[in-house]
DRENTORKOL-3810 file (N, C-alpha, C; in nm, 4 decimals):
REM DRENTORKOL-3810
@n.u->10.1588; n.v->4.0728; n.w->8.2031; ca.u->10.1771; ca.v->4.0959; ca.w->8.3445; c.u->10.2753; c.v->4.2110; c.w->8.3688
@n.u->10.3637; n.v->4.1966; n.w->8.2670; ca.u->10.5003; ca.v->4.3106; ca.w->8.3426; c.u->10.4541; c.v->4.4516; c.w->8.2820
@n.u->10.3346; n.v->4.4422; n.w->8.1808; ca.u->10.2862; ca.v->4.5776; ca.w->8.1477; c.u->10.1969; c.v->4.6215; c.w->8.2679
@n.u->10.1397; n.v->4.5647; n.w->8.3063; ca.u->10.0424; ca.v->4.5851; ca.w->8.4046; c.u->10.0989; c.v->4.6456; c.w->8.5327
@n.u->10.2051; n.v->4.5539; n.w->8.5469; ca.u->10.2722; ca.v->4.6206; ca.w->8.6632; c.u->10.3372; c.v->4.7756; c.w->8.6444
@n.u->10.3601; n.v->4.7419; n.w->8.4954; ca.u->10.4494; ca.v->4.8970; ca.w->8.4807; c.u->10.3239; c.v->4.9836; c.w->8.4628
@n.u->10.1879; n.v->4.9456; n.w->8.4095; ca.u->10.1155; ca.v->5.1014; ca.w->8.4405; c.u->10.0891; c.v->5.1157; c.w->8.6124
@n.u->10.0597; n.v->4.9957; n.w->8.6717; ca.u->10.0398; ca.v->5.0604; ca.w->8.8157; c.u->10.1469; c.v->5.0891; c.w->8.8851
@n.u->10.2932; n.v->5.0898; n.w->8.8267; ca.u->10.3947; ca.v->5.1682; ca.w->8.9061; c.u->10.3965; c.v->5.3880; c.w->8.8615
@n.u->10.3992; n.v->5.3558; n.w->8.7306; ca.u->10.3332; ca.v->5.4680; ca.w->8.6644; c.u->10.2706; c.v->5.5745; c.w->8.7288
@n.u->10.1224; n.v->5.4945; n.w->8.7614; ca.u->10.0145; ca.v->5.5378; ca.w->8.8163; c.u->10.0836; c.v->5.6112; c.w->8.9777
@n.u->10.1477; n.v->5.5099; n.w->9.0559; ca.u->10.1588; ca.v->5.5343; ca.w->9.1607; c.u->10.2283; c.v->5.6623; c.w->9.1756
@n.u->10.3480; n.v->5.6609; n.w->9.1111; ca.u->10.4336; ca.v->5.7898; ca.w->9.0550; c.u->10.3500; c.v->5.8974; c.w->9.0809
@n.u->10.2507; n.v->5.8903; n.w->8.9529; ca.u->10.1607; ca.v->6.0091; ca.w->8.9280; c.u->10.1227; c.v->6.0558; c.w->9.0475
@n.u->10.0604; n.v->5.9711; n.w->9.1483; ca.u->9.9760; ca.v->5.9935; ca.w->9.2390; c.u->10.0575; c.v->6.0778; c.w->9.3322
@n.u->10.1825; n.v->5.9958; n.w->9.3373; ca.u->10.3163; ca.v->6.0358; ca.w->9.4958; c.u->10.3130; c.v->6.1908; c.w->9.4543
@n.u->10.3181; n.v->6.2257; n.w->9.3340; ca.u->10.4236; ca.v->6.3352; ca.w->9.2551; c.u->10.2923; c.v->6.4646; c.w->9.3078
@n.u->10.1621; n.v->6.4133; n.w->9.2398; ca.u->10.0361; ca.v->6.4907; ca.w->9.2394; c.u->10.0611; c.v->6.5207; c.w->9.3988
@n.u->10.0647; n.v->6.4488; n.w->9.5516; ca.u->10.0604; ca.v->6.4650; ca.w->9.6893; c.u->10.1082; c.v->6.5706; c.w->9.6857
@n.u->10.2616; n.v->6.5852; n.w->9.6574; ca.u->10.3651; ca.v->6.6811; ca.w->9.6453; c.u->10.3172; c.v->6.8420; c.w->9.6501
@n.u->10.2356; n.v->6.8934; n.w->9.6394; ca.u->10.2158; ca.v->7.0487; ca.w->9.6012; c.u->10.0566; c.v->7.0365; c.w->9.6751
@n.u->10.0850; n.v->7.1435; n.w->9.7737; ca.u->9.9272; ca.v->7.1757; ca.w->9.8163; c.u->9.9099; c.v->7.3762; c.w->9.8250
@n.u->9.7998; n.v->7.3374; n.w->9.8043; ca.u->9.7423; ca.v->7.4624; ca.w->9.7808; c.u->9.7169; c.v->7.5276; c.w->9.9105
@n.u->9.7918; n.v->7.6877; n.w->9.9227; ca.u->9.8294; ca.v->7.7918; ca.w->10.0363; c.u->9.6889; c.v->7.8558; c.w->10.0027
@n.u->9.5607; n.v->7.8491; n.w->10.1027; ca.u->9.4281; ca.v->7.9097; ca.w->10.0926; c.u->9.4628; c.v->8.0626; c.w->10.1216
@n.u->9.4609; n.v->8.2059; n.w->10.0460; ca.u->9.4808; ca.v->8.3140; ca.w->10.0503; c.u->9.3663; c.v->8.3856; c.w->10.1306
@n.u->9.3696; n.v->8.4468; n.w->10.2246; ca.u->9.2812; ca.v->8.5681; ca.w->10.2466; c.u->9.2821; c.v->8.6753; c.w->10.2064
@n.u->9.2359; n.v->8.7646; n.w->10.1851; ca.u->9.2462; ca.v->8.9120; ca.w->10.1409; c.u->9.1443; c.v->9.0360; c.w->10.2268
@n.u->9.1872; n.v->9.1479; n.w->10.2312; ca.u->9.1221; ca.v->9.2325; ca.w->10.2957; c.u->9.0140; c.v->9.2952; c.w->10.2035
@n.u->9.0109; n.v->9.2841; n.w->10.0739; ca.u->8.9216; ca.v->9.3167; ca.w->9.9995; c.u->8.8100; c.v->9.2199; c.w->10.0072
@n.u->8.7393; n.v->9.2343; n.w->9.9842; ca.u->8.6058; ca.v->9.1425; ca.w->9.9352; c.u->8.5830; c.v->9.0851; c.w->9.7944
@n.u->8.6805; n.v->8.9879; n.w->9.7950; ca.u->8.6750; ca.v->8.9437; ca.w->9.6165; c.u->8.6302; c.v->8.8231; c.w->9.6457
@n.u->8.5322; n.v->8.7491; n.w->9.5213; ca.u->8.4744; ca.v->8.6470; ca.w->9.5442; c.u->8.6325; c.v->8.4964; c.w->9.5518
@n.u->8.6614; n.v->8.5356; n.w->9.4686; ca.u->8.8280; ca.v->8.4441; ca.w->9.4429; c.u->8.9416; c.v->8.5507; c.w->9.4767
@n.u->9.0464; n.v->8.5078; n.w->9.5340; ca.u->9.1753; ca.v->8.5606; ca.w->9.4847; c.u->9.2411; c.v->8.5719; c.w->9.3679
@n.u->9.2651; n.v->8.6675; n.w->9.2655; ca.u->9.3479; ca.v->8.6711; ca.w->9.1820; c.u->9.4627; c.v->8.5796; c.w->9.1319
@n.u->9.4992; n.v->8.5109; n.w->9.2552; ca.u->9.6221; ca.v->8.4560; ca.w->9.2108; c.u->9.6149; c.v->8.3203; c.w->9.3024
@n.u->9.7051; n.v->8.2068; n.w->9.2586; ca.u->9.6647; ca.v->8.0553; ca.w->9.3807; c.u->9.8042; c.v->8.0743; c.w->9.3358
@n.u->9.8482; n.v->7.9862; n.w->9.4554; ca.u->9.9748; ca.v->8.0007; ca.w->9.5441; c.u->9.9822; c.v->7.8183; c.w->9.5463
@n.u->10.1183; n.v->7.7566; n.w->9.5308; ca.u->10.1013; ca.v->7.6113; ca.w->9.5437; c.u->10.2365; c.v->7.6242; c.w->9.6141
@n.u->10.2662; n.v->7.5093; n.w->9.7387; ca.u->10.3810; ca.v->7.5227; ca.w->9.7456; c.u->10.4380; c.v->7.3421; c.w->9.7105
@n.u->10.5278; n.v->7.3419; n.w->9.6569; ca.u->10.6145; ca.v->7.1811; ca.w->9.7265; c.u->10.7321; c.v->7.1693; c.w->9.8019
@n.u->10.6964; n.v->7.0876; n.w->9.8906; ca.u->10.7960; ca.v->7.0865; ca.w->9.9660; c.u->10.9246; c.v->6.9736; c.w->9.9321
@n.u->10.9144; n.v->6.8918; n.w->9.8617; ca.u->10.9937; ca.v->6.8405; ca.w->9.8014; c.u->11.0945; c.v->6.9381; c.w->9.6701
@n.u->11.0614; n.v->6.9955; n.w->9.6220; ca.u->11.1800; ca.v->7.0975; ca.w->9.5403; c.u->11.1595; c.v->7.1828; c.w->9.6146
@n.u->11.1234; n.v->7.2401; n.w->9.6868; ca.u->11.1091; ca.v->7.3563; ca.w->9.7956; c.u->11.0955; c.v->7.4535; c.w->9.7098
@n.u->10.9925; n.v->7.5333; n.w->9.6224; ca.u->10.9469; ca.v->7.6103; ca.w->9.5588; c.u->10.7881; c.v->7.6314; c.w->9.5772
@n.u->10.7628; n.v->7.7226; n.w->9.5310; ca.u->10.6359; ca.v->7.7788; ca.w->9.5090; c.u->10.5972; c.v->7.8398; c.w->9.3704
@n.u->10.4526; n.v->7.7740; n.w->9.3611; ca.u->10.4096; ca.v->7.8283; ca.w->9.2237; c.u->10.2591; c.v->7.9146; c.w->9.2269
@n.u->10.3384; n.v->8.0083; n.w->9.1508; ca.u->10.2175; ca.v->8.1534; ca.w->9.1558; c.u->10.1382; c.v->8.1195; c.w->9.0454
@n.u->10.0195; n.v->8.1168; n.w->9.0489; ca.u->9.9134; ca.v->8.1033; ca.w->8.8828; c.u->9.8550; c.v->8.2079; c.w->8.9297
@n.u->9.8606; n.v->8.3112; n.w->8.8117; ca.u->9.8104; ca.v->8.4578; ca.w->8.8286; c.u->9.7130; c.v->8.4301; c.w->8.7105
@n.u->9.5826; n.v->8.4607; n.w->8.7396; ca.u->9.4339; ca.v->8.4082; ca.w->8.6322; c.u->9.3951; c.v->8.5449; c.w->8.5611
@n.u->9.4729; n.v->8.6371; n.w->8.5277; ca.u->9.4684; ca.v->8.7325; ca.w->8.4110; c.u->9.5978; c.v->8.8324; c.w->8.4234
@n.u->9.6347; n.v->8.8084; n.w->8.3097; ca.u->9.7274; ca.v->8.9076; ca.w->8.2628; c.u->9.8694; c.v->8.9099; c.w->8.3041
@n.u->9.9975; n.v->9.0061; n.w->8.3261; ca.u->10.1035; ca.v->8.9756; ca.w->8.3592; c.u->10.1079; c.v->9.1018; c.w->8.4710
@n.u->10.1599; n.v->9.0748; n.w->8.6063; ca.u->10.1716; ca.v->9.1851; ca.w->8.7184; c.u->10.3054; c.v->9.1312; c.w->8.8030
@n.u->10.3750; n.v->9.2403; n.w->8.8233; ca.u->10.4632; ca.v->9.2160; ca.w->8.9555; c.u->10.3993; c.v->9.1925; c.w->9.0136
@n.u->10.4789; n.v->9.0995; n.w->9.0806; ca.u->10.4030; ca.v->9.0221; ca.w->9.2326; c.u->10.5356; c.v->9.0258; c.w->9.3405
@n.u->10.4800; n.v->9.0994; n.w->9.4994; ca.u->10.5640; ca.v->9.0644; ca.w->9.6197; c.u->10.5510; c.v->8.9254; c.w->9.7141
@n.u->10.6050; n.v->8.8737; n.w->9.7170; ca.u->10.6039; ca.v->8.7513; ca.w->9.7946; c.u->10.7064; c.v->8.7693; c.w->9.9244
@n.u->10.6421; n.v->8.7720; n.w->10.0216; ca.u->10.7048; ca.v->8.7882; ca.w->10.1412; c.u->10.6265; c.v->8.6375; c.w->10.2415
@n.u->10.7744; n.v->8.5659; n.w->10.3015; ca.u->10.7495; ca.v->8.4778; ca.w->10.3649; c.u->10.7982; c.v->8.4913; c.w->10.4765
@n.u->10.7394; n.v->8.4566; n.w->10.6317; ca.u->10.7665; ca.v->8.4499; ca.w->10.7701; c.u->10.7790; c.v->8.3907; c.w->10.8268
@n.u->10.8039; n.v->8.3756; n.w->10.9314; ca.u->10.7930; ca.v->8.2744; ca.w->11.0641; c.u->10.7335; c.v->8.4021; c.w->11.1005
@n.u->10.6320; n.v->8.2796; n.w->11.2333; ca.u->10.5206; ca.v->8.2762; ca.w->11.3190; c.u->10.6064; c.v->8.4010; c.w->11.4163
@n.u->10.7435; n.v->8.4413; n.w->11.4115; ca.u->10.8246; ca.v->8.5277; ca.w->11.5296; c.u->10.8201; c.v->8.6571; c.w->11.4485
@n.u->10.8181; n.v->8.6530; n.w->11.2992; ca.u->10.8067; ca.v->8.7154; ca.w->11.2324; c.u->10.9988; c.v->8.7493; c.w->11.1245
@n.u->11.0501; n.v->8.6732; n.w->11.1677; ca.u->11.1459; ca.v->8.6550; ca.w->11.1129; c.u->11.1333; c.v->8.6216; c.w->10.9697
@n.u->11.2152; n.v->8.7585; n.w->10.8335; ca.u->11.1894; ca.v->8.7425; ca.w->10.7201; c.u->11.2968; c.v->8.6152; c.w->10.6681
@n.u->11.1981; n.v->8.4872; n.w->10.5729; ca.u->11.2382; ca.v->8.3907; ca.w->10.4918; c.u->11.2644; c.v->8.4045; c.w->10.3998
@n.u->11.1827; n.v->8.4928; n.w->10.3182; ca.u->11.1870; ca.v->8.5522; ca.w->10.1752; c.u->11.1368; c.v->8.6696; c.w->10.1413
@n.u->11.1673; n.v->8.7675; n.w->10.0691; ca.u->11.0996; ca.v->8.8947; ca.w->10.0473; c.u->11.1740; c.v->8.8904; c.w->9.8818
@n.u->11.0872; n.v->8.8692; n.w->9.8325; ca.u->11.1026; ca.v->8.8673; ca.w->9.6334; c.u->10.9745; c.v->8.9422; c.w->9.5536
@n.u->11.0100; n.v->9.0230; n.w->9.4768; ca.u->10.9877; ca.v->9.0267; ca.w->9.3163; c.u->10.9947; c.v->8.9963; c.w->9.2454
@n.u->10.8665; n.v->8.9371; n.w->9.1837; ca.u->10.8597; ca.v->8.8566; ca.w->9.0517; c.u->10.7274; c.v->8.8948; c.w->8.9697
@n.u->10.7941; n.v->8.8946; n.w->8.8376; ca.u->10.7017; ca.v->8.9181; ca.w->8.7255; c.u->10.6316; c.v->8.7560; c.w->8.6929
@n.u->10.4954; n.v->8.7795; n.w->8.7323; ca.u->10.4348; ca.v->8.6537; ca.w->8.6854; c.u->10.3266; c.v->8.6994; c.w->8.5203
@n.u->10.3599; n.v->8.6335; n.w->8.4706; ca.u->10.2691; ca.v->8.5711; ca.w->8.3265; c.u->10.2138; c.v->8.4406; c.w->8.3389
@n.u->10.0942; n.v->8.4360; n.w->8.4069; ca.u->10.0013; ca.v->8.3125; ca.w->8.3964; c.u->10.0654; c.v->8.2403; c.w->8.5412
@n.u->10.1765; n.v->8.1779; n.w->8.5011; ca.u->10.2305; ca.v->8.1300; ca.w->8.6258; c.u->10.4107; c.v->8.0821; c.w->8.6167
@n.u->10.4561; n.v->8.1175; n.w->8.7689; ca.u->10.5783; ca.v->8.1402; ca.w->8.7827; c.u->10.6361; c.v->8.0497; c.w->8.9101
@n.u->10.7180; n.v->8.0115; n.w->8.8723; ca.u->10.8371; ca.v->7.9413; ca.w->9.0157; c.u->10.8782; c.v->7.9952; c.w->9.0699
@n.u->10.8766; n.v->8.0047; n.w->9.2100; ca.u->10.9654; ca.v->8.0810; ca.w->9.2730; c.u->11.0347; c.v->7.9887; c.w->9.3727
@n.u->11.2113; n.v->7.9760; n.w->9.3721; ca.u->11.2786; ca.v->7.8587; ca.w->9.4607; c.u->11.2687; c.v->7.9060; c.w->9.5935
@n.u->11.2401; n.v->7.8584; n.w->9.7051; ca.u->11.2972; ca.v->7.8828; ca.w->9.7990; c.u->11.3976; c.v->7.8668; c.w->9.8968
@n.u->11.4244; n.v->7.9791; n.w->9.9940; ca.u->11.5587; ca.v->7.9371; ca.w->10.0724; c.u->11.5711; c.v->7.8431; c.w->10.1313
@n.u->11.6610; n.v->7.7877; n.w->10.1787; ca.u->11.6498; ca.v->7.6723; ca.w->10.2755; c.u->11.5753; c.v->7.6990; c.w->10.4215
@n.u->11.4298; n.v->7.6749; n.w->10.3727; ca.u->11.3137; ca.v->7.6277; ca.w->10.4732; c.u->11.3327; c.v->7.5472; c.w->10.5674
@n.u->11.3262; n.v->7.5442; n.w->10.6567; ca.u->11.3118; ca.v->7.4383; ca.w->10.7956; c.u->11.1500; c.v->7.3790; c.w->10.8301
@n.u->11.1627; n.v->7.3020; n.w->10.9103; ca.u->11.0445; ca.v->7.2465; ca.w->10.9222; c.u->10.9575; c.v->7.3729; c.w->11.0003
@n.u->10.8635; n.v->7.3889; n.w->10.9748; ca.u->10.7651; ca.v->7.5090; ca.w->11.1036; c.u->10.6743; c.v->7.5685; c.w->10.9965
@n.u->10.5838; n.v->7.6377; n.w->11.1108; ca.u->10.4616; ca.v->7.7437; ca.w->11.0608; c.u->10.4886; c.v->7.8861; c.w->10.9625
@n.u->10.4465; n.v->7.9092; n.w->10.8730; ca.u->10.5225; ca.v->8.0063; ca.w->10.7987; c.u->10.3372; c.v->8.0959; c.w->10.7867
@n.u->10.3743; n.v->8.2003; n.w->10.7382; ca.u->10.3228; ca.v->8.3068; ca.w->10.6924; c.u->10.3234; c.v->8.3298; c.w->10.5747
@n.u->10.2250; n.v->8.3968; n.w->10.4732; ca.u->10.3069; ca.v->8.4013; ca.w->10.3143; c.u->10.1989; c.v->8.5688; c.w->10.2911
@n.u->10.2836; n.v->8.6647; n.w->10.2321; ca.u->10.2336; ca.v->8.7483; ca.w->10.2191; c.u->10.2349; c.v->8.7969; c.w->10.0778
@n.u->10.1150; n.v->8.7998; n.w->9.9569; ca.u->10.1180; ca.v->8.8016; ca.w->9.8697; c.u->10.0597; c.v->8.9586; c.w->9.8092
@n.u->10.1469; n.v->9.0606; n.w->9.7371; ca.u->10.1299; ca.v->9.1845; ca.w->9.7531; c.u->10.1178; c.v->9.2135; c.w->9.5733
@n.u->9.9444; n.v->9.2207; n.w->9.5234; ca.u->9.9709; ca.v->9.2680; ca.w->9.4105; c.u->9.9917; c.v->9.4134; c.w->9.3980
@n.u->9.9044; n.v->9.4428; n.w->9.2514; ca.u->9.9141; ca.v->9.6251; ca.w->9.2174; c.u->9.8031; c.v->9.6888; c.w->9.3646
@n.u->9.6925; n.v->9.6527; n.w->9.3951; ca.u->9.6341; ca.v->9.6871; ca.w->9.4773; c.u->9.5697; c.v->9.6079; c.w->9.5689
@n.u->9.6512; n.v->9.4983; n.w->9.6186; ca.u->9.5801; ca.v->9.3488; ca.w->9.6771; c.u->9.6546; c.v->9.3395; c.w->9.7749
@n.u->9.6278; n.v->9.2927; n.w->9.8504; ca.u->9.7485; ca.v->9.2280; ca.w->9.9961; c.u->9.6476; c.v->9.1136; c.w->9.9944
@n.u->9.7382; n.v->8.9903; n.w->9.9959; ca.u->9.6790; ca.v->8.8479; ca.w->10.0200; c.u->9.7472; c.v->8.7595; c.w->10.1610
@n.u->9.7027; n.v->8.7009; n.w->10.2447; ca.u->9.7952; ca.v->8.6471; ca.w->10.3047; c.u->9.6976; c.v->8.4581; c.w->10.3444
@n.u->9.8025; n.v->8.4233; n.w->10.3868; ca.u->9.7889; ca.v->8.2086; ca.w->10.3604; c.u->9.8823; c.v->8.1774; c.w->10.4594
@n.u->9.8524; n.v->8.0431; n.w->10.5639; ca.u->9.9673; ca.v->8.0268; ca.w->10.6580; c.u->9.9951; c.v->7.8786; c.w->10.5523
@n.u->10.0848; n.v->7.8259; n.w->10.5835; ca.u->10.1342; ca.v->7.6973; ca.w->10.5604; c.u->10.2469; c.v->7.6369; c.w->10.6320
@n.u->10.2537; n.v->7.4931; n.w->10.6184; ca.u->10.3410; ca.v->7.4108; ca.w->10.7016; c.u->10.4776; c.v->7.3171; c.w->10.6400
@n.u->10.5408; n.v->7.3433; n.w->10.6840; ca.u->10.6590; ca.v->7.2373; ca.w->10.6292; c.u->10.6288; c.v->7.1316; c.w->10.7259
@n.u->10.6417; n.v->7.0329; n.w->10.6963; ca.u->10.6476; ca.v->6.9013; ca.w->10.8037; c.u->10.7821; c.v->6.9033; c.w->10.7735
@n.u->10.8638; n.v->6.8282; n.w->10.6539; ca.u->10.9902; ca.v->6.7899; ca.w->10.7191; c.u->11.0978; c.v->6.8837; c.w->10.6243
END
């Protein structure tokens, strides 16, 4: 019994932890069938994770408010995939502007709390 319980506490973990990180849908002005790169954010460590699906490129990450007020404006070298922490976020509508070698990507997303 007390194993049982400990895999479905386990399990639940997994599940809470998996909620945690959702995926920022990118647009681009190019016509690519995929984006180059997926964008995850969590709002629980308040970071974002870049998975770049070939090779290693500087990447610009510029984040907004809806007023246009800059949150973040960083450079980072991603290899496959990279963390990036963020500032202390508030709850609201953000902007995310993702700037490769010849790409401009952009994704809105939400903090709830």
């Amino acid at each position: 019994m007390n194993r049982l319980l400990l895999v479905v506490m386990v399990l639940l973990c997994a599940t809470v932890s998996g909620f945690a990180k959702r995926k920022i849908h990118l647009n681009s002005q190019a016509r690519f069938p995929k984006p180059p790169i997926e964008v995850f954010i969590d709002e629980e460590s308040q970071e974002l994770t870049l998975d770049l699906r070939k090779g290693k490129e500087n990447v610009r990450v510029v984040i907004t408010d809806f007023s246009g007020n800059s949150i973040c404006n960083e450079e980072v070298r991603v290899d496959s995939t990279c963390l990036l922490p963020l500032p202390m976020i508030e709850k609201g509508d953000y902007i995310l502007y993702i700037f490769l070698e010849d790409v401009e990507l952009q994704g809105f997303f939400e903090i709830k709390y």
